[in-house]
C-alpha positions in Angstrom: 13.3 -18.8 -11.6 13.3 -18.8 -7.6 9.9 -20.0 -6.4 9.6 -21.9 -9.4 10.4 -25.0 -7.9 9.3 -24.4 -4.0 6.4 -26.3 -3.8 2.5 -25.5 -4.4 2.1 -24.1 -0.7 0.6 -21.3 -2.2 -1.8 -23.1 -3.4 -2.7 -24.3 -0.5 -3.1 -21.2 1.3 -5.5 -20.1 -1.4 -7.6 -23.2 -0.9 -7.8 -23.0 2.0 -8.2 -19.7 2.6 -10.7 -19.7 0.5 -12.6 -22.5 1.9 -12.9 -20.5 4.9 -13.7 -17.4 3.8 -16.5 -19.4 1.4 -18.0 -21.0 4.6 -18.0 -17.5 6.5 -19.8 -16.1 3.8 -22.7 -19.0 3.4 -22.8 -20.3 7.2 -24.9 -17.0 8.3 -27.2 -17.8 5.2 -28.0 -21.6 5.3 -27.7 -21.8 9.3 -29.2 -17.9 10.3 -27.3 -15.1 11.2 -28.3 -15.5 15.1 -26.9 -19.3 14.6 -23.2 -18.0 13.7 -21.3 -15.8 16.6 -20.6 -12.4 15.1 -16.9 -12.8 16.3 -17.0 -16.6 15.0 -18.1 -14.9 11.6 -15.6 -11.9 11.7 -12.4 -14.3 12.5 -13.1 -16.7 10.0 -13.2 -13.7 7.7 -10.1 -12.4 8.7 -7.8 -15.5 9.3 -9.2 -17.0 5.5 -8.9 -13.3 4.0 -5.1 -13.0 5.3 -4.6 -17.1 3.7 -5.8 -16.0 0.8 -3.9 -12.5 0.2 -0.5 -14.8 1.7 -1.7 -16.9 -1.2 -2.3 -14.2 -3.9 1.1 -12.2 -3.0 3.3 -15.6 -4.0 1.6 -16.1 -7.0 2.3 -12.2 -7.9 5.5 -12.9 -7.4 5.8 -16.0 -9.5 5.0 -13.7 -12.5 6.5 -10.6 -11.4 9.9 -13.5 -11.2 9.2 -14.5 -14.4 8.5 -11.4 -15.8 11.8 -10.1 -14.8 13.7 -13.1 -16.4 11.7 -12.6 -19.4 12.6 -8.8 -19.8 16.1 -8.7 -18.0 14.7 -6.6 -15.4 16.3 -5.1 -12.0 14.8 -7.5 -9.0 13.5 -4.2 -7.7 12.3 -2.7 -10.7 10.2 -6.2 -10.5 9.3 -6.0 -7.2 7.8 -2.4 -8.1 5.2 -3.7 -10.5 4.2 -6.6 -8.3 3.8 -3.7 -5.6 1.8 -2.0 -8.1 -0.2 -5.0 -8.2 -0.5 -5.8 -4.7 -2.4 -2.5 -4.1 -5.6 -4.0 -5.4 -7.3 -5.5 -2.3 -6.1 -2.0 -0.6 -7.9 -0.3 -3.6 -11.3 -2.9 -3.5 -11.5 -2.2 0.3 -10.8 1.6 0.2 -13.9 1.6 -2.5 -16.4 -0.2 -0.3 -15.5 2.0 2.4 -15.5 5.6 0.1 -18.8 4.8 -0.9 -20.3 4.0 2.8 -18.1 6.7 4.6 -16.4 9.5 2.1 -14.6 11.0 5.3 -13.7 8.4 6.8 -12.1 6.7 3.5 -10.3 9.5 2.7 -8.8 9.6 6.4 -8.1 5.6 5.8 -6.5 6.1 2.8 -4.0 8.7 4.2 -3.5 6.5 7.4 -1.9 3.6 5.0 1.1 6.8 4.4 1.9 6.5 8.2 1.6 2.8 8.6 3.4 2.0 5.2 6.1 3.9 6.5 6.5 2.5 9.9 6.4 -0.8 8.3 9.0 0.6 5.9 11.6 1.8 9.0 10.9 -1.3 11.1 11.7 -3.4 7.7 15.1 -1.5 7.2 16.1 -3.2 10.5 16.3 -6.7 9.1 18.2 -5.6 5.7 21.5 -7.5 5.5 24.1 -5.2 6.9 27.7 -5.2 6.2 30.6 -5.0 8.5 29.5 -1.5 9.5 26.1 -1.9 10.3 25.2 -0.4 6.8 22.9 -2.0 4.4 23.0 -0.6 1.0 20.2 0.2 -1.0 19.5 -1.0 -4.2 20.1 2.4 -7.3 16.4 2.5 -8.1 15.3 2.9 -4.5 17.7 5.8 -4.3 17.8 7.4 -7.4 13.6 7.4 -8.0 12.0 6.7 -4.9 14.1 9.6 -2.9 12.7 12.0 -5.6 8.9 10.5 -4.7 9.3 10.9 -1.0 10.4 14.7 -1.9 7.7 15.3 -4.1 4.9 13.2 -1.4 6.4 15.7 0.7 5.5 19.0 -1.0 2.2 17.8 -1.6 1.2 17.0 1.8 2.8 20.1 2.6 1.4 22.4 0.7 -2.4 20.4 0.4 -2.2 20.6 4.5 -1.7 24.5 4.4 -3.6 25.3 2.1 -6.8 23.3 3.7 -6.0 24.8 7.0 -5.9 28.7 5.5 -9.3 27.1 3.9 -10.8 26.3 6.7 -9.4 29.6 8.9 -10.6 32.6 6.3 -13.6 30.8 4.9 -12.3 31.0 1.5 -12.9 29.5 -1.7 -15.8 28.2 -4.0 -16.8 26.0 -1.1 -16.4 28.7 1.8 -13.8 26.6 3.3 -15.7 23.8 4.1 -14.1 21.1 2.1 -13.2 20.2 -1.4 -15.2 19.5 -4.0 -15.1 17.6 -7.1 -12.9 19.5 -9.3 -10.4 19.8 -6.6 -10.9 16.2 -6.1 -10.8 15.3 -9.6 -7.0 17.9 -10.7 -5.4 16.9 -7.9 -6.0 13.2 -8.4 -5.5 13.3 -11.8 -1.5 15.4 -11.4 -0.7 13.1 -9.1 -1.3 9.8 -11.1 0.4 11.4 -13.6 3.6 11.4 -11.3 3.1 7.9 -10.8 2.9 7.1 -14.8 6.2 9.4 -15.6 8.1 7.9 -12.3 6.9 4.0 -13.2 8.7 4.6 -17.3 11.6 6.3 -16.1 12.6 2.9 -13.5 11.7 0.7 -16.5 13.5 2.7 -19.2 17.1 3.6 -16.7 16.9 0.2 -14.4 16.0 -3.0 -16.8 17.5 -4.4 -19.7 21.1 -4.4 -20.6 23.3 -1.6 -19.5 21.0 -0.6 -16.9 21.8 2.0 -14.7 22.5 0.2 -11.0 22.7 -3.3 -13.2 24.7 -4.7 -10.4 24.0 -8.5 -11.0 25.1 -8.9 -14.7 28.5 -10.6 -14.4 27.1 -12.4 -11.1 24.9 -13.6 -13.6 28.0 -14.7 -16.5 30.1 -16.3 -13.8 27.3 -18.7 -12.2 25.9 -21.9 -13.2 23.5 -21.2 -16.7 20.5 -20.1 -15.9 17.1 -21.6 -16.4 14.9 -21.1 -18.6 11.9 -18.6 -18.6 8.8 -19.0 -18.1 6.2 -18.8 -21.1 4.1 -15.2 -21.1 1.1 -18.0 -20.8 1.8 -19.0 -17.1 3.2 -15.8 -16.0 -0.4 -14.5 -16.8 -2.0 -17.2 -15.4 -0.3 -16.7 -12.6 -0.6 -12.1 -12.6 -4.5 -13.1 -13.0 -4.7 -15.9 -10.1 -3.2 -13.4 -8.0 -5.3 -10.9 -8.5 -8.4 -12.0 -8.4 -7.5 -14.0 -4.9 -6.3 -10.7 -4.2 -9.5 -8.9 -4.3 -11.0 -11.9 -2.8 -8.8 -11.9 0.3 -9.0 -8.0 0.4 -12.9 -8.2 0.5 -12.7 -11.0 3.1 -9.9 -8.6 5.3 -12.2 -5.6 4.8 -15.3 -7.4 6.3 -13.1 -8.5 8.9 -12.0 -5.1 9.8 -15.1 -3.2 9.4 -16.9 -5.8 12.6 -14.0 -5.0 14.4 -13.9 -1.2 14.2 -17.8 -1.1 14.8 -17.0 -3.2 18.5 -14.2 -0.4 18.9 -17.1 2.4 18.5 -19.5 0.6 20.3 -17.3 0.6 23.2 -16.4 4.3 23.1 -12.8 4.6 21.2 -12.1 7.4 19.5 -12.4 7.2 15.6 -9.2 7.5 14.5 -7.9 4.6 16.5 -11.0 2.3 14.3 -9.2 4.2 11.1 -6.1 2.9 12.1 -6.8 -0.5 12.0 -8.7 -0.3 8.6 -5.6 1.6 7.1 -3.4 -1.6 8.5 -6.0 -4.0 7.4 -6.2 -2.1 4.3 -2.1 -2.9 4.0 -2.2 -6.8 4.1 -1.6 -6.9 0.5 1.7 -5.1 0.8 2.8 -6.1 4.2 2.5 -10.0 2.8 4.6 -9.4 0.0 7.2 -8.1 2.1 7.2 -10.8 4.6 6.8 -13.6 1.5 9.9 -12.1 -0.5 11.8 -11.5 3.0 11.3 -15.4 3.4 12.2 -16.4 0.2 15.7 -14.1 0.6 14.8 -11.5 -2.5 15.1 -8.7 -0.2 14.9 -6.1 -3.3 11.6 -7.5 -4.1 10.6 -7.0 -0.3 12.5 -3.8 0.3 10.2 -2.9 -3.5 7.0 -3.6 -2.0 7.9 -1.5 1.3 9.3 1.6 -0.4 6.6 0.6 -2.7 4.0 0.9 0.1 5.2 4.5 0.6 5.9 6.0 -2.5 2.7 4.8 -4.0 0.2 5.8 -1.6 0.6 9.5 -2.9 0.9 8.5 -6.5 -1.6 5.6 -6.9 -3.9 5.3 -4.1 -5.0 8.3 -3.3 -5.3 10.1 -6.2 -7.6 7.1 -7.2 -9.7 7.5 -3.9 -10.0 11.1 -4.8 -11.3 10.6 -8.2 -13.5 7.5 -7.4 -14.7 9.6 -4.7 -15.6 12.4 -7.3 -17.0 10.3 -9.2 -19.3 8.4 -6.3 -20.5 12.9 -5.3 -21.2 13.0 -9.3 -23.2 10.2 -9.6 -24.8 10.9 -6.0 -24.0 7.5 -4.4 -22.6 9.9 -1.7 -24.0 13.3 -0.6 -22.3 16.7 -1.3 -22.3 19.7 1.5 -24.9 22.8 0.3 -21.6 24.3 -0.7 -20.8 21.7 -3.1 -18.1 20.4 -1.4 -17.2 16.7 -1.0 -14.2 15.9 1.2 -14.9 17.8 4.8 -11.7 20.3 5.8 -12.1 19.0 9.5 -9.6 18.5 12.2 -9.2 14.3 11.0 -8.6 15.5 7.2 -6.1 17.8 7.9 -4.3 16.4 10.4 -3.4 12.9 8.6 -2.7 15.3 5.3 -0.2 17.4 7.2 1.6 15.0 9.5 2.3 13.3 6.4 4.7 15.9 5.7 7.9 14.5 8.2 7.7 10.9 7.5 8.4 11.9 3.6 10.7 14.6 4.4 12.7 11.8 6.7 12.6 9.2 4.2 14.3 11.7 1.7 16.9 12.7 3.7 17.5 9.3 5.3 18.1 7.3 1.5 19.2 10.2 -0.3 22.1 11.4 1.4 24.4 8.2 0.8 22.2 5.4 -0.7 22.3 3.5 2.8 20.5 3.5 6.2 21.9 2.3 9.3 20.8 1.4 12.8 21.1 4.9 13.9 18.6 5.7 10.9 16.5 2.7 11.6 15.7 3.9 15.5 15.4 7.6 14.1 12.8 6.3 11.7 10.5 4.3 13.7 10.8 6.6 16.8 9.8 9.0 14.4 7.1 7.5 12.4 6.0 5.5 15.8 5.1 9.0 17.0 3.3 10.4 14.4 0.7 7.0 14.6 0.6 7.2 18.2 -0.6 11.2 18.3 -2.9 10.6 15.4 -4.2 7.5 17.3 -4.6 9.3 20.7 -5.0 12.9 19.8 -6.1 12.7 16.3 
C-alpha cells in the first residue's frame, strides 16, 4: 500500500495541530480574552486548523489506499470516496455558518463551485503531460464526471432563471421574495439523489475485475507481487481518525475565517469578497487532499478530489445546506420572511447561482470532447473561471 510505509508525519501534524488549536481554544479562558491578541487567537486557529485537516486528509487516504487494495478499485474511483469524505469539515463549517447567517451560507456554499473549479483548472496545469502537451484523463473522470458538470450545468441554469423571473413578476407562493422550505427541501432532496445514482454507477462500471477504464491490471501481473492488504480494522481506524480530526481542523479553520471576514467588514469590504474567503477556507479539506496525493505521485487520487471538489458541490453540498437550512426555518433556529420564504432572491443569491452556469458548461466541453485537456485548455479555464471570481468578488 503506498503511504503505508512513509512515516507517521501525519501524525505529527495532528498533534501538533492539535496542540495548537487546543491552546487557542483554552488560552482566552485561563489567561482572559483581553490577555490573548484577537489576531494572536485567530492565527493559531488557522495555522493548527490547516495541521490538523493536512493531518486528517493523509490518514483518509491511508484507508481510502487500503480500501482500494481491499476491493480492487480504480485509484480514482478511491480517490472519489475519500473526496466524499473530505467534504466533512466543509459541511461542519457551512452548518455553523447556515444557522448564524442563512444568506450568507447559502452564497458560501455556492462560492466553493467557483473556487473548486479554479483550483480544478490551475491543478490540470501540473498533470503529467505527454510529448504533446496532453495529459490524459483517467475513464471515470470522463465518462461520469463530464455527465455531472452537464447536469450542474442545467441546474444552475435553470434555478438562476427561474429565481430571476421570481424576483422580476413577483410570482410564486412566496411573491418572489425567496424560496421557502419545500423548495428548499425537493430541490435538495433530487439533487442528492443524483449524487447516490452517479456514486453506484463509478463503483459498479470502474472497480473490480473487468472494469471499464481498468488500465492498470497487467501493470499490476508484470510487477513485483504486491503487498498485502490492510485489515478492515485499521482502515477504519484510520476513515474514523480522519474524520473526526477533520471536523476538528474544519471547526478550527472556520473560527479562523469568520475573525478574518469580520476585520474585512469592519474596514469597509464589500460582502462578497468576506464570502470568498470563507468559501476557500471552507475548501481546505479538498484543496489538502489534492496537494497530499499530488506529493505522494497518485495524481488520480488528487485529480479525484479536484474533479471531486466540483462535481460534488452540486450533488452533496448543497443540496445538504438546502435541506439543513430547511430544517434550521422549521425548527425556527433561523427566521422565515412574512411570506414564508427562507433563502432571499437577492442580487448575491442569484448571481453566484447563475454564474455557475459557464464554469460547468466549460468543464463539459473541455473533458468530454477527447478525454484530455491541454495547455491551451488549462489557460482557457483559469482565464475563465479567474474571471467569474474576480466579478463576483468586485461586482458581486
Amino acid at each position: 500500500m503506498a503511504g503505508a510505509s512513509e512515516g507517521n508525519g501525519w501524525i505529527k501534524k495532528l498533534v501538533g495541530g492539535g496542540a495548537v488549536v487546543l491552546a487557542a481554544t483554552v488560552a482566552p479562558k485561563v489567561l482572559g480574552h483581553d490577555a490573548v491578541p484577537v489576531w494572536l487567537h485567530a492565527l493559531a486557529l488557522g495555522l493548527g486548523g490547516l495541521a490538523v485537516v493536512f493531518g486528517s486528509c493523509e490518514a483518509m487516504i491511508k484507508s481510502v489506499e487500503g480500501i482500494g487494495a481491499r476491493l480492487g478499485l480504480n485509484p480514482f474511483v478511491a480517490g472519489t470516496m475519500g473526496g466524499l469524505a473530505s467534504n466533512v469539515p466543509e459541511l461542519v463549517m457551512l452548518g455553523f455558518v447556515l444557522a448564524a447567517a442563512p444568506r450568507v451560507g447559502f452564497i458560501v456554499t455556492c462560492l466553493t463551485l467557483h473556487i473548486g473549479a479554479l483550483a480544478l483548472g490551475v491543478y490540470s496545469g501540473f498533470l503529467p503531460k505527454d510529448e504533446a502537451g496532453h495529459s490524459r484523463l483517467p475513464d471515470p473522470l470522463v465518462k461520469i464526471n463530464t455527465d455531472l458538470f452537464a447536469a450542474a450545468a442545467g441546474v444552475f441554469l435553470g434555478l438562476g432563471l427561474v429565481m430571476i423571473m421570481l424576483r422580476a413578476f413577483g410570482a410564486g407562493d412566496h411573491g418572489g421574495e425567496g424560496l421557502g422550505v419545500a423548495d428548499l427541501t425537493i430541490i435538495g432532496a433530487a439533487l442528492l439523489l443524483v449524487q447516490v445514482i452517479s456514486t453506484v454507477e463509478l463503483v459498479r462500471r470502474f472497480s473490480g475485475k473487468g472494469a471499464e477504464g481498468a488500465e492498470g491490471e497487467k501493470e499490476k501481473t508484470d510487477g513485483p507481487p504486491a503487498e498485502a492488504p490492510p485489515s478492515w480494522g485499521s482502515i477504519a481506524g484510520f476513515g474514523v481518525v480522519g474524520l473526526i480530526a477533520s471536523v476538528v481542523g474544519g471547526h478550527a479553520v472556520g473560527d479562523f475565517a469568520d475573525v478574518l471576514v469580520e476585520g474585512l467588514a469592519a474596514r469597509g469590504y464589500a460582502e462578497m469578497v468576506g464570502a470568498l474567503l470563507l468559501a476557500v477556507f471552507a475548501s481546505a479539506g479538498a484543496f489538502a487532499m489534492i496537494v497530499t496525493s499530488h506529493s505522494k505521485k497518485m495524481f488520480d487520487v488528487a485529480l479525484a478530489a479536484a474533479a471531486g471538489q466540483v462535481s460534488q458541490v452540486p450533488f452533496v453540498v448543497l443540496p445538504v445546506a438546502m435541506i439543513l437550512l430547511a430544517i434550521l426555518a422549521v425548527t425556527g433556529v433561523v427566521p422565515t420572511a412574512a411570506s414564508g420564504a427562507v433563502l432571499p432572491i437577492d442580487l448575491e443569491t442569484t448571481s453566484v447561482v447563475v454564474l455557475a452556469f459557464p464554469p460547468m458548461l466549460m468543464l463539459w466541453k473541455a473533458i468530454q470532447d477527447d478525454g484530455q485537456v491541454n495547455r491551451v485548455e488549462t489557460a482557457a479555464m483559469v482565464c475563465v473561471f479567474g474571471i467569474v471570481v474576480y466579478l463576483l468578488a468586485v461586482h458581486g
